[in-house]
SEROLUM-923391 format. One record per residue (C-alpha): residue number from 1; x, y, z. Coordinates in nm, 2 decimals. Example, Ala and Ser with C-alpha at 12.3 -4.5 7.8 and 13.67 -1.06 7.14 Angstrom:
BEGIN
R|1|1.23|-0.45|0.78 .
R|2|1.37|-0.11|0.71 .
//
This chain:
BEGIN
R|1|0.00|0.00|0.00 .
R|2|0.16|0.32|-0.09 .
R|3|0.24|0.60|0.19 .
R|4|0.00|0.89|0.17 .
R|5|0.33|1.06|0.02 .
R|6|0.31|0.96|-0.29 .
R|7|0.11|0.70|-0.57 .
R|8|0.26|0.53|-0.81 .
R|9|0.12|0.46|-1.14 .
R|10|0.29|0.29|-1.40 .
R|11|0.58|0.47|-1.38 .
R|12|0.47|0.80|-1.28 .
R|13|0.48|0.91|-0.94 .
R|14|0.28|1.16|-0.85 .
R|15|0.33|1.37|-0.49 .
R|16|-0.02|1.46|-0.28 .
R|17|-0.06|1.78|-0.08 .
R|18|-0.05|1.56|0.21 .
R|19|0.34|1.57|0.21 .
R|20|0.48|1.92|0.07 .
R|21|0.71|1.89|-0.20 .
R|22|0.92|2.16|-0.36 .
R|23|0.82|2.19|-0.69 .
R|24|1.05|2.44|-0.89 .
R|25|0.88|2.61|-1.25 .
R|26|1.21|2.54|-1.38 .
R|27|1.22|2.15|-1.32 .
R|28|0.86|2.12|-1.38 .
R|29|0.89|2.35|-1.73 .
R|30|1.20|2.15|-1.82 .
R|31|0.96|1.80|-1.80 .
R|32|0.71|1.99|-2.02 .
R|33|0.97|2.10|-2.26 .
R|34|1.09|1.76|-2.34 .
R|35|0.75|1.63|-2.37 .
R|36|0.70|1.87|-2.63 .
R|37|1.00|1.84|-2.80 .
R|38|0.93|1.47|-2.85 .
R|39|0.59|1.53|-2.99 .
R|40|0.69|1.76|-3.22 .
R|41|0.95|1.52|-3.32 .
R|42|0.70|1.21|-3.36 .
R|43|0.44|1.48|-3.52 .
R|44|0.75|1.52|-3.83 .
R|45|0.74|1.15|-3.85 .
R|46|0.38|1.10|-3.83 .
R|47|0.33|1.33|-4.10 .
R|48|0.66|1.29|-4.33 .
R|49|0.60|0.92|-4.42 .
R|50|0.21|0.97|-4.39 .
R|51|0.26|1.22|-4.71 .
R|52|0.44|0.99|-4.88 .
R|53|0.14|0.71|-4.82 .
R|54|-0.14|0.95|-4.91 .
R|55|-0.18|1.14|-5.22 .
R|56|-0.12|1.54|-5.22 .
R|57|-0.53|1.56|-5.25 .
R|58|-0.56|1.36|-4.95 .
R|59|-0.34|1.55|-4.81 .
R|60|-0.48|1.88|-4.83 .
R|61|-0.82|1.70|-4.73 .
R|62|-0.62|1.58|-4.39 .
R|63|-0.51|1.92|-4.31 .
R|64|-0.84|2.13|-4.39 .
R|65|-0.98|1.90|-4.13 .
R|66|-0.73|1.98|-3.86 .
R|67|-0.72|2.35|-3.93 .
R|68|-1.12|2.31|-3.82 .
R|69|-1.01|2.09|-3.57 .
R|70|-0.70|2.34|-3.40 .
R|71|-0.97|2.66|-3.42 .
R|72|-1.23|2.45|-3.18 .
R|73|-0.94|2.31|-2.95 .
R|74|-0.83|2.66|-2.92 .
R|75|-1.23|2.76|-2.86 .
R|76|-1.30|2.54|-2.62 .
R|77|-0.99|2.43|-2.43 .
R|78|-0.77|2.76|-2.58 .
R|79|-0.73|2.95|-2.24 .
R|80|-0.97|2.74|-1.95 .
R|81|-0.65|2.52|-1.85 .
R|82|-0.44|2.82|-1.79 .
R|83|-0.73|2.97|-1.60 .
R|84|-0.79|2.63|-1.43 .
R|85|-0.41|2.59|-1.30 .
R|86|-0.37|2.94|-1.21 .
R|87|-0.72|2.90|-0.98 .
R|88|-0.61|2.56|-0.85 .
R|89|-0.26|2.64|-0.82 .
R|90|-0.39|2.95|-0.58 .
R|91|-0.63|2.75|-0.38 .
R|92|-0.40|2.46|-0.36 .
R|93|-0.12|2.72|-0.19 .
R|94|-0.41|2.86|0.06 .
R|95|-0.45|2.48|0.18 .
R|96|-0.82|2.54|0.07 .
R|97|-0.93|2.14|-0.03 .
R|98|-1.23|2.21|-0.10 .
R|99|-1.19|2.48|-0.28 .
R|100|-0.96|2.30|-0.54 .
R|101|-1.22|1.99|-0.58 .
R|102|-1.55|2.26|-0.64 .
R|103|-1.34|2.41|-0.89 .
R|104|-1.24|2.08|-1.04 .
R|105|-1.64|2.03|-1.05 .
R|106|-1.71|2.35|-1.23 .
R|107|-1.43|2.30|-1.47 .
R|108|-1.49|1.89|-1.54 .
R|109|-1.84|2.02|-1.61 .
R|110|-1.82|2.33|-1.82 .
R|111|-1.52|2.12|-2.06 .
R|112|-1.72|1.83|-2.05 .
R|113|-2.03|2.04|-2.23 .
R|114|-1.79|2.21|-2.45 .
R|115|-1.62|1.88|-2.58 .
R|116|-2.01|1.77|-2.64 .
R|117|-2.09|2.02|-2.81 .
R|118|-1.76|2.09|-3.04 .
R|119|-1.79|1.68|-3.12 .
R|120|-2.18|1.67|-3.24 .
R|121|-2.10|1.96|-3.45 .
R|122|-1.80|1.84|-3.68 .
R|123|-2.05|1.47|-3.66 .
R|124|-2.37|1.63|-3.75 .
R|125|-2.21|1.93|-3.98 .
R|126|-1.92|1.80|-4.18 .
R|127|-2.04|1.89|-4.52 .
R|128|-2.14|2.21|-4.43 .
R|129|-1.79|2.26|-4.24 .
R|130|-1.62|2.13|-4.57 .
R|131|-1.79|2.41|-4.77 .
R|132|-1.72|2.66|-4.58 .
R|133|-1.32|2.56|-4.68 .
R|134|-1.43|2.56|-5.02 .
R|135|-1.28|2.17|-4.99 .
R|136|-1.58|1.88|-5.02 .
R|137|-1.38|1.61|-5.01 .
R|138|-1.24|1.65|-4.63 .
R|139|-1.59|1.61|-4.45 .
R|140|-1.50|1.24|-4.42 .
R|141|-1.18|1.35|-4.25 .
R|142|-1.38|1.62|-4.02 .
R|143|-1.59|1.29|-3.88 .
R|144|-1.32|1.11|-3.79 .
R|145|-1.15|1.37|-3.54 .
R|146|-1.47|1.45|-3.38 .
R|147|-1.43|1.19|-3.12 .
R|148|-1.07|1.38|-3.04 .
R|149|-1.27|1.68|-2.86 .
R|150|-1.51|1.48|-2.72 .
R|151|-1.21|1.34|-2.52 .
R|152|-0.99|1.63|-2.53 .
R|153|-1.18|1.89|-2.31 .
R|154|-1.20|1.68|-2.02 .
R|155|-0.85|1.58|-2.10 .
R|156|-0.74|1.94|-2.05 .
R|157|-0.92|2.01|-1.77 .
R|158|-0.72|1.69|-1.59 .
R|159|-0.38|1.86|-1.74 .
R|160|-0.50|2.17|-1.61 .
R|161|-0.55|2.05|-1.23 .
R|162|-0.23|1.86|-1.21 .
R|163|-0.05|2.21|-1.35 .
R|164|-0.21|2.37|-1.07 .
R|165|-0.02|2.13|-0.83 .
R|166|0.29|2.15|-0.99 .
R|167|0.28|1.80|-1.11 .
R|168|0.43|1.82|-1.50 .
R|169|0.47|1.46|-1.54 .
R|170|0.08|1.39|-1.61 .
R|171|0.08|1.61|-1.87 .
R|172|0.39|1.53|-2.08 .
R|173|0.33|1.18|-2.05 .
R|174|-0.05|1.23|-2.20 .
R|175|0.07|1.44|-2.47 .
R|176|0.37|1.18|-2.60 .
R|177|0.06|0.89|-2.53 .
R|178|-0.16|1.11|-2.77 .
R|179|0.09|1.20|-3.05 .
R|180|0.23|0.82|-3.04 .
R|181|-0.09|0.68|-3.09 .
R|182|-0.12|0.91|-3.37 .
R|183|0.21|0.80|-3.51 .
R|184|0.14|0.43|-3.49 .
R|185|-0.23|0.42|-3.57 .
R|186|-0.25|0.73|-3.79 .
R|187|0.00|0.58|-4.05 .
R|188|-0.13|0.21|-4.00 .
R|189|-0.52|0.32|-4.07 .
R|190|-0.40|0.47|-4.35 .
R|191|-0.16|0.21|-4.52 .
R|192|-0.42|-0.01|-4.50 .
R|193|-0.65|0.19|-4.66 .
R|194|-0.44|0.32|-4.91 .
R|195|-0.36|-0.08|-5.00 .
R|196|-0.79|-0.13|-5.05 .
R|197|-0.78|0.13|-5.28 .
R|198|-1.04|0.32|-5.08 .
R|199|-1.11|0.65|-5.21 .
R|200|-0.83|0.93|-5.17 .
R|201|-1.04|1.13|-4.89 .
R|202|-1.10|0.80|-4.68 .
R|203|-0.76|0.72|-4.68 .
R|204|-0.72|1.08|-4.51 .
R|205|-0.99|1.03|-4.25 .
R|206|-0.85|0.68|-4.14 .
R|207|-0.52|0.84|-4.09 .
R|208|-0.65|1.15|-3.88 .
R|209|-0.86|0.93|-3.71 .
R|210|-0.48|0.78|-3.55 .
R|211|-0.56|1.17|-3.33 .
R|212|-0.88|1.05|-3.20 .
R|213|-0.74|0.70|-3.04 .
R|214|-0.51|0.90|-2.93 .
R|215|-0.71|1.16|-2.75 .
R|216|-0.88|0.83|-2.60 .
R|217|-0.59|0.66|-2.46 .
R|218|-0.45|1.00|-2.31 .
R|219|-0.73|1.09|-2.12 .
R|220|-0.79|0.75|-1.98 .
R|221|-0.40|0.76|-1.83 .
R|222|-0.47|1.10|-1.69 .
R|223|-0.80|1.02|-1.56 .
R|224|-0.64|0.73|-1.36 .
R|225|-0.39|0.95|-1.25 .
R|226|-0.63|1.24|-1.14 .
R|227|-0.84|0.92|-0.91 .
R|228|-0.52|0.82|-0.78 .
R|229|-0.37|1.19|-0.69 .
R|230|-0.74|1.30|-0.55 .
R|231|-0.76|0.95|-0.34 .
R|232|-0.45|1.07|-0.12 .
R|233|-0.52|1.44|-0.06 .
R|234|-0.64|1.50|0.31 .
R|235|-0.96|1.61|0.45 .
R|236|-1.02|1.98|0.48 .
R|237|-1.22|2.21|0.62 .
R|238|-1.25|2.54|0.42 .
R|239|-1.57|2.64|0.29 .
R|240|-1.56|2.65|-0.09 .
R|241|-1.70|2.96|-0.35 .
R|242|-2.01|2.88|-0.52 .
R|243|-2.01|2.71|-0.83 .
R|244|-2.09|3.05|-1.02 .
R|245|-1.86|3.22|-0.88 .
R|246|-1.59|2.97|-0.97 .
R|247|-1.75|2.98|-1.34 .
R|248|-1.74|3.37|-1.36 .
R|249|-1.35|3.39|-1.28 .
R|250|-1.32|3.11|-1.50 .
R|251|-1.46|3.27|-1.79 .
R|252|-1.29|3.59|-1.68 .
R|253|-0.95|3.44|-1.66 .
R|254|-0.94|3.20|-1.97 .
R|255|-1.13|3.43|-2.27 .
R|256|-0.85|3.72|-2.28 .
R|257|-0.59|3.42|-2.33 .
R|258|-0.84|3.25|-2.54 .
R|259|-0.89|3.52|-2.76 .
R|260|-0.51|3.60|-2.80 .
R|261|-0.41|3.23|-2.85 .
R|262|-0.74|3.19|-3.15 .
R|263|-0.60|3.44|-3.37 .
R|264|-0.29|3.23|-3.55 .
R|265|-0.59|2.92|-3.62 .
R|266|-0.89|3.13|-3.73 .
R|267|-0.63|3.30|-3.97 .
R|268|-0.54|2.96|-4.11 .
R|269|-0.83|2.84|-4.09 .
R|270|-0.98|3.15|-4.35 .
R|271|-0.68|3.13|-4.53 .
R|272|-0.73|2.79|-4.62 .
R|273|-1.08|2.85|-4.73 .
R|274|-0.95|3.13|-4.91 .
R|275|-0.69|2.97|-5.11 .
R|276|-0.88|2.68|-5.20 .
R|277|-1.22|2.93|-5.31 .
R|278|-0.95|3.12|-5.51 .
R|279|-0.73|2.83|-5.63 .
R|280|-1.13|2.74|-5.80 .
R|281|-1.31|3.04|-5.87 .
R|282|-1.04|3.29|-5.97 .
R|283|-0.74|3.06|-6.12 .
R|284|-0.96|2.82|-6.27 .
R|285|-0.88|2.47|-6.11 .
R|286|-1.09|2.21|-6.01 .
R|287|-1.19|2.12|-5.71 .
R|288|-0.91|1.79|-5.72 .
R|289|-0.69|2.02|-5.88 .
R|290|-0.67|2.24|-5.60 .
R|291|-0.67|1.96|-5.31 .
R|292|-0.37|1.81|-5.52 .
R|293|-0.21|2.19|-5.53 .
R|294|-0.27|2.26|-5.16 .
R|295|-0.13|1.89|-5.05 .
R|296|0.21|1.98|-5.20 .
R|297|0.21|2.36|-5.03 .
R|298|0.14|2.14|-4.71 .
R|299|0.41|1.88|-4.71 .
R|300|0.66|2.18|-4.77 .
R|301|0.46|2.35|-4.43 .
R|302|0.53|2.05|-4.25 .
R|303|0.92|2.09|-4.27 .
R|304|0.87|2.48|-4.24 .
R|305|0.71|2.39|-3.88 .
R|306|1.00|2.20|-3.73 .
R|307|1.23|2.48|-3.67 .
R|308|0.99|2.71|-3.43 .
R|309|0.93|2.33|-3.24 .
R|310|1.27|2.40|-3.09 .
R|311|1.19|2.73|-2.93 .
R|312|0.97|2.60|-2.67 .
R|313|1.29|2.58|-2.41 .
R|314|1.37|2.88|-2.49 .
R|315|0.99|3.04|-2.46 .
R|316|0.91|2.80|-2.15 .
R|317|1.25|3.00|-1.98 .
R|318|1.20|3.37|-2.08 .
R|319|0.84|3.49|-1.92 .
R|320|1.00|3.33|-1.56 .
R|321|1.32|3.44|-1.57 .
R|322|1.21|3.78|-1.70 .
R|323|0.95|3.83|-1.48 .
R|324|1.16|3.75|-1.18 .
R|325|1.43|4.00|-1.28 .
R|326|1.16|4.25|-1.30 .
R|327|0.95|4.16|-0.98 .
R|328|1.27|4.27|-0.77 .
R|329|1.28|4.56|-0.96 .
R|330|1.60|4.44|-1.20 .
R|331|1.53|4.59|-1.48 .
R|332|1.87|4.56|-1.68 .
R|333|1.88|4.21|-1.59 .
R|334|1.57|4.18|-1.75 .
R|335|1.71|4.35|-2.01 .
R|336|1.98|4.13|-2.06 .
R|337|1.77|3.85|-2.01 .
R|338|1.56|3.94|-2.32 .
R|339|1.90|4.03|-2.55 .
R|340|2.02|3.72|-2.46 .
R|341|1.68|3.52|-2.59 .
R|342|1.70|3.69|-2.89 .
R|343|2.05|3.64|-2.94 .
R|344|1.95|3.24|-2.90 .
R|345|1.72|3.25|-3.12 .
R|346|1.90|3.42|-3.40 .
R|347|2.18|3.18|-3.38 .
R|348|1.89|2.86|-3.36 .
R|349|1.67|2.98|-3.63 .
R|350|1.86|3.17|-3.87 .
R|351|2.08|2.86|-3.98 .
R|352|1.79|2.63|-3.98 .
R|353|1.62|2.88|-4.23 .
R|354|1.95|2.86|-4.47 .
R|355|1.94|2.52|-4.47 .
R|356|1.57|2.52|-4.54 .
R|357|1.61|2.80|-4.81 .
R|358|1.95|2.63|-4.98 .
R|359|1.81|2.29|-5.00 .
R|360|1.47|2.31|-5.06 .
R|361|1.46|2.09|-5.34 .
R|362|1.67|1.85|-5.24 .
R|363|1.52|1.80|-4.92 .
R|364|1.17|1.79|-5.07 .
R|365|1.32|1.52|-5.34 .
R|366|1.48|1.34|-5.05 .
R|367|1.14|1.30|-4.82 .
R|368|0.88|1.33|-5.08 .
R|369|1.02|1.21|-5.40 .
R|370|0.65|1.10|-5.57 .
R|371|0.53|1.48|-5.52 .
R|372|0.60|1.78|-5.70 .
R|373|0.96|1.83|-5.65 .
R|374|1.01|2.19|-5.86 .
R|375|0.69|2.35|-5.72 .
R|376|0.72|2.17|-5.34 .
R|377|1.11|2.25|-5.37 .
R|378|1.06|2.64|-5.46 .
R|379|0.79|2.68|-5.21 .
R|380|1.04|2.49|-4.91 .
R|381|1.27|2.80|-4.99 .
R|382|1.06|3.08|-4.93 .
R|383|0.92|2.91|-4.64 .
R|384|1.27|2.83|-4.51 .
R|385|1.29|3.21|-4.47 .
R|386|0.94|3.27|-4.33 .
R|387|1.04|3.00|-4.07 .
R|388|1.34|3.23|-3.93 .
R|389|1.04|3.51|-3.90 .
R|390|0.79|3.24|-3.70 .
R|391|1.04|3.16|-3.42 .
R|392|1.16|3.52|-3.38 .
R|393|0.79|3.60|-3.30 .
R|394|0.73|3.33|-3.05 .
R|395|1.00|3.47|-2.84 .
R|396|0.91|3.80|-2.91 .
R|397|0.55|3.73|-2.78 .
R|398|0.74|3.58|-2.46 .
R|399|0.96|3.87|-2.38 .
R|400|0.65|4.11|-2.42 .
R|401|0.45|3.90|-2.18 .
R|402|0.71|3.90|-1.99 .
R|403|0.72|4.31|-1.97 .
R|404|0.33|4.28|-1.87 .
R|405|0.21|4.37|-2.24 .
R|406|-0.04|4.14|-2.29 .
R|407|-0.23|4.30|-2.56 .
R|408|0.05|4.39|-2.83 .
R|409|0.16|4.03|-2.91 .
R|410|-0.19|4.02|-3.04 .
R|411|-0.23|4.33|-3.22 .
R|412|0.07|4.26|-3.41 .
R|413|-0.06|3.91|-3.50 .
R|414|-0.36|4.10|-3.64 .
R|415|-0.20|4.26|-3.83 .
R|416|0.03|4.02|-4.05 .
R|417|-0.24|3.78|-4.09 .
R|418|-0.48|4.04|-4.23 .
R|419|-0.23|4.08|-4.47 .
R|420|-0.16|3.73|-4.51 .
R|421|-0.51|3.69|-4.62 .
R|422|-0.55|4.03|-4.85 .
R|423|-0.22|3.87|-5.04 .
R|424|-0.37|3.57|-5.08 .
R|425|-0.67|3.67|-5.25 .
R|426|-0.45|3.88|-5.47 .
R|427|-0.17|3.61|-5.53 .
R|428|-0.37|3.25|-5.56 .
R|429|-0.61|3.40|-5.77 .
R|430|-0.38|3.46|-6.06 .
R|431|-0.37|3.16|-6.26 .
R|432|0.00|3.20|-6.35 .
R|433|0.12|3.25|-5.96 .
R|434|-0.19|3.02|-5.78 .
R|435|-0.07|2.84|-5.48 .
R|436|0.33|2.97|-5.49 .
R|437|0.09|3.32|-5.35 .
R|438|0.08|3.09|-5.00 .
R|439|0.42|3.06|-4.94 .
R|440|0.47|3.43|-5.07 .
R|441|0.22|3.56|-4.81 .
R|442|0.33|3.34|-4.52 .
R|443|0.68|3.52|-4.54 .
R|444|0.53|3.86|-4.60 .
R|445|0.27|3.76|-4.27 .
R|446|0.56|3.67|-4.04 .
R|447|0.78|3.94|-4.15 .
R|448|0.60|4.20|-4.10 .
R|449|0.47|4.07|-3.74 .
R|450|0.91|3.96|-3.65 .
R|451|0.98|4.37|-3.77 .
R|452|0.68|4.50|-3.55 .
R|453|0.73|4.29|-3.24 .
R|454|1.12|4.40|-3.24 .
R|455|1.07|4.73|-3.29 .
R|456|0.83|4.79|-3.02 .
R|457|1.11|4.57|-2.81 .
R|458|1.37|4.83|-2.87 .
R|459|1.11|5.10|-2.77 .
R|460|1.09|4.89|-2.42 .
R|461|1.44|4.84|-2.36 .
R|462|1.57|5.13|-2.58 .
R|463|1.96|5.16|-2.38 .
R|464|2.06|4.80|-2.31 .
R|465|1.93|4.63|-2.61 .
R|466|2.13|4.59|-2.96 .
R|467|2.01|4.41|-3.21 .
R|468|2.42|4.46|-3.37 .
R|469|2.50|4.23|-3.11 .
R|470|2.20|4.02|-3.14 .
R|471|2.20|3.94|-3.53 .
R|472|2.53|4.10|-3.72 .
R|473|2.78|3.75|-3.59 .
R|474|2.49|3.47|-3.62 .
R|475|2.38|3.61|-4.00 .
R|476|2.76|3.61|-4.08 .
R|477|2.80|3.27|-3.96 .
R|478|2.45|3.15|-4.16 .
R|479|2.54|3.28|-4.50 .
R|480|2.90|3.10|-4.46 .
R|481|2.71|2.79|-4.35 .
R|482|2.46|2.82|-4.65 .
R|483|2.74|2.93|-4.92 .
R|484|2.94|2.60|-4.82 .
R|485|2.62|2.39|-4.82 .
R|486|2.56|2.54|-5.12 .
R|487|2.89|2.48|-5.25 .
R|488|2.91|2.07|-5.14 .
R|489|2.58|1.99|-5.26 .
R|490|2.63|2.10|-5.62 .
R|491|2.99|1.98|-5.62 .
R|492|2.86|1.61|-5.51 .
R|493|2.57|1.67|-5.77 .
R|494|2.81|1.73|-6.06 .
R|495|3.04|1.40|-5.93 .
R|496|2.78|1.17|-5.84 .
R|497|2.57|1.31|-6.15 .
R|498|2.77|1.16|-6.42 .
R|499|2.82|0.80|-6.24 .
R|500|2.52|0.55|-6.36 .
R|501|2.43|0.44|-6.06 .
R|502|2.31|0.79|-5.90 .
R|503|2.16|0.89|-6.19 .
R|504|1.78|0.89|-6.25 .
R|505|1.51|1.10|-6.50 .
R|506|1.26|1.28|-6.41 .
R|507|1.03|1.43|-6.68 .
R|508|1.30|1.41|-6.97 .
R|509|1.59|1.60|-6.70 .
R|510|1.86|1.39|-6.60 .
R|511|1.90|1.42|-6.19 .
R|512|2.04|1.27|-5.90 .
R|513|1.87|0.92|-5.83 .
R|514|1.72|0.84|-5.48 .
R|515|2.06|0.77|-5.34 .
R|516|2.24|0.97|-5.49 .
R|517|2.06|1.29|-5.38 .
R|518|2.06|1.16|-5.03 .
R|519|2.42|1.11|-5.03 .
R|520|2.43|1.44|-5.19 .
R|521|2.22|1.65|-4.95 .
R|522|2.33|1.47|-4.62 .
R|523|2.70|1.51|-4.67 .
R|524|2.60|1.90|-4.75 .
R|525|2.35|1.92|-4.41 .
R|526|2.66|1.79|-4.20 .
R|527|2.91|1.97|-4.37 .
R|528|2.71|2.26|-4.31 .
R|529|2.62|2.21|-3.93 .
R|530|2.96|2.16|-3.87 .
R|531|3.13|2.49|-4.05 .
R|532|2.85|2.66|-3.81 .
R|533|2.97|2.52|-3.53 .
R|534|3.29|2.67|-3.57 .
R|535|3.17|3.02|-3.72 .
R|536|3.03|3.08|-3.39 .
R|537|3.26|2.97|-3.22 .
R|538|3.52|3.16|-3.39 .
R|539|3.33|3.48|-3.40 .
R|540|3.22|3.46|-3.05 .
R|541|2.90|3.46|-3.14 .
R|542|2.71|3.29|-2.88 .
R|543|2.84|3.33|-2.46 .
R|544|2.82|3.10|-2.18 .
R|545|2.46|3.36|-2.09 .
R|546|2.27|3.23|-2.38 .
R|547|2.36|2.86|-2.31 .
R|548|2.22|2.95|-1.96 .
R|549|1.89|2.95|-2.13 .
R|550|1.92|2.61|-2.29 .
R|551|1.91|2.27|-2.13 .
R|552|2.28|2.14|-2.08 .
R|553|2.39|2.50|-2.16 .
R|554|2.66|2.51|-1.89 .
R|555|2.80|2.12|-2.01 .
R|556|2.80|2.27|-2.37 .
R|557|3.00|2.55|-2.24 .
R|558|3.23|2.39|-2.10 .
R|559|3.32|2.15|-2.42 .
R|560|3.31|2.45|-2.64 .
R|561|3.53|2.65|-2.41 .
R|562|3.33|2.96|-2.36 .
R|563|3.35|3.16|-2.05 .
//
């Protein structure tokens, strides 16, 4: 029988308020970091090999869905946890036990109407949901994730509680459970499919439905968890709000946070519908033709993602450290604090969009060699730039929170994806341009919001801050990174080009083969990566500060030698 100390289940031990425990942000952010760094990893090979089992239309039908599907997450579940763990968290601190489990009522019951509601509408509504993204054919795919809400809202609300305890462990767990169930059943549903020779947008909602068992499965592990935390936590005595009054700050605390969170998904969500009305009405394509066009656009968004996955350490360790420097009134600490994020993430992103940018089409040829190589290729390369804008806004958004403005992040969001969509419209609808318009206005989108939050930065920290320091040594070492990737790749091209056995034709052009390009684009990505290494090194680019900010930052330190 386990002490009243702790449960243990499976392999997660979880503390009760019976025995206090020290729970530090850092250790417990650190837990959620890797758990989100691994599902963004098994997310890329979810969806890397699932677009090379689906067709490009069924691809585009798969992501039309989940657009629909991230805009009602965001709805329903978008700021309530953060509200949830901030009200528990404060209740939990006061010793107030009843409290905490009347909240946990409230909460359990307003998610568990939302995820009710969410779920009958994409089941009882798909075709309608599929016209309004100008996209038929992804209505079977909008069924299948129905279920994930249904299971997600309560889901959150679990994650939400064990946040307010301090208790990370739940919640990373859940969230690899959820995205490897997605992996494995996702790409399994779909193979089999695929092998019936089920129609293309079937194949698409067997392999989305991979989200919904895994929506299932994490709940289930959390909900055990929850009964096993709640069965330990002593008696109390404190006489609990009412239930409406826990509702009201509820809805007070989650819809500023929900409303700044939906604006990113209802902009994709309209600029999906856009480009797929315009792709039909305006540039004359069917509606397969379009699916087909927006399924290549989507595999090269897939690799444009993966880069900004990598700043969640980075954004997890910002808003704390920030806001500490500033609640004892240490304001050029702060300061530095800040400069030193941005310097981190210049010298993170700004290679990784090179790379993207250099090698577009050989990556693209190397992952997805059945799609569209010259068209998914081009559109990789503007993305790879576009990418260096996303993570610079993520932190940028941080360090503003950070500094207590709330409401900019969001106005400047506004903004670029107002624009995204007016360029759109524009760009798609001319037949000659069509969907290389979506790549165009992503970059425009981002730039534009990367410029505005960093200039409204330097108005913050206007003496301390210089953005010389911050981007002048990691561009320098970028474009000799991306000149010598460059270089490598077309000198293994021309070698490897003229033997027979790396050679291969594609639409009358002789190019590298399958192995050959691989060879080719591998030898250039590790070439690359290691020439940057020692730019930055060499130019003093990055100091033993910024590793501070990354896990293992003092152990890299040390091998690299910086002090």
């Amino acid at each position: 029988m386990p002490s009243p100390a702790s449960l243990k289940i499976g392999k997660v031990e979880i503390m009760s308020n019976s025995t206090p425990k020290k729970n530090s942000f850092f250790g417990g952010a650190a837990i959620l970091t890797v758990g989100i760094i691994l599902v963004k990893l098994i997310g890329a090979l979810y969806k890397i090999p699932l677009g090379n089992i689906i067709s490009e239309a069924a691809f585009a039908d798969f992501n039309t869905a989940y657009y629909i599907y991230s805009l009602l997450i965001i709805v329903s579940t978008g700021g309530l946890p953060v509200a949830l763990s901030k009200m528990i968290s404060e209740a939990h601190a006061l010793g107030r036990g009843n409290q905490v489990r009347q909240i946990m009522r409230v909460a359990m019951s307003t998610f568990c109407v939302l995820g009710t509601v969410c779920t009958l509408l994409m089941l009882f509504f798909p075709n309608q949901l599929a016209g309004l993204m100008n996209n038929s054919h992804s209505a079977y795919s909008i069924m299948a994730l129905a279920p994930a809400l249904f299971f997600l809202c309560p889901l959150s609300a679990l994650r939400g509680y064990f946040q307010g305890h301090a208790l990370m462990t739940p919640t990373a767990v859940s969230q690899i459970i959820e995205a490897l169930c997605k992996l494995v059943v996702g790409l399994a549903v779909a193979t089999i499919l695929v092998s019936q020779g089920v129609e293309e947008s079937i194949s698409a909602a067997g392999a989305i439905f991979g989200v919904s068992v895994g929506c299932g499965l994490a709940f289930l592990y959390v909900l055990v968890c929850y009964r096993g935390h709640r069965r330990y936590v002593p008696a109390s005595h404190d006489r609990p709000s009412s239930a409406q009054a826990i509702f009201s700050t509820l809805l007070r605390l989650a819809i500023p946070i929900t409303l700044a969170s939906s604006v990113i998904a209802l902009a994709n969500l309209l600029d999906t519908s856009v480009v797929f009305g315009r792709l039909q009405d305006a540039a004359g394509f069917s509606e397969d033709e379009a699916r087909v066009l927006k399924g290549i656009f989507d595999k090269a968004a897939t690799l444009y993602n993966l880069p900004s996955s990598f700043m969640v350490p980075l954004t997890a360790s910002v808003i704390p450290a920030v806001s500490a420097a500033r609640a004892v009134k240490n304001y050029k600490q702060s300061a530095q604090i800040s400069e030193t994020a941005l310097r981190t993430t210049a010298l993170l992103a700004i290679p990784a969009g090179v790379g993207l940018a250099v090698l577009g089409q050989p990556i693209m040829r190397l992952l997805y060699p059945s799609t569209d190589v010259a068209l998914a290729g081009w559109m990789l390369q503007v993305l790879g730039i576009a990418s260096v804008f996303v993570c610079f806004m993520l932190v940028c958004n941080s360090i503003m929170q950070a500094h207590r403005q709330v409401s900019l992040p969001m106005a400047t969001t506004i903004i670029g994806c107002v624009l995204k969509i007016i360029i759109n419209y524009i760009l798609v609808g001319n037949r000659d341009i069509n969907i290389k318009g979506t790549p165009i206005s992503t970059l425009v989108c981002f730039g534009i919001i990367c410029v505005l939050d960093l200039v409204i930065i330097k108005l913050m920290l206007p003496r301390t801050l210089s953005y010389t320091r911050v981007f002048a040594k990691p561009i320098l070492s970028a474009a000799v990174m991306g000149g010598a990737v460059y270089a490598v790749y077309g000198l293994l091209a021309r070698v490897l080009g003229g033997l027979a056995p790396f050679q291969s034709v594609v639409e009358g052009e002789t190019v590298l083969s399958g192995t050959g390009n691989a060879l080719a684009t591998l030898t250039a990505i590790g070439v690359g990566g290691i020439l940057y290494v020692v730019m930055i090194v060499l130019t003093r680019a990055i100091s033993k500060e910024d590793l501070a900010l990354m896990p293992k930052g003092d152990k890299i330190a040390r091998i690299l030698r910086i002090h």
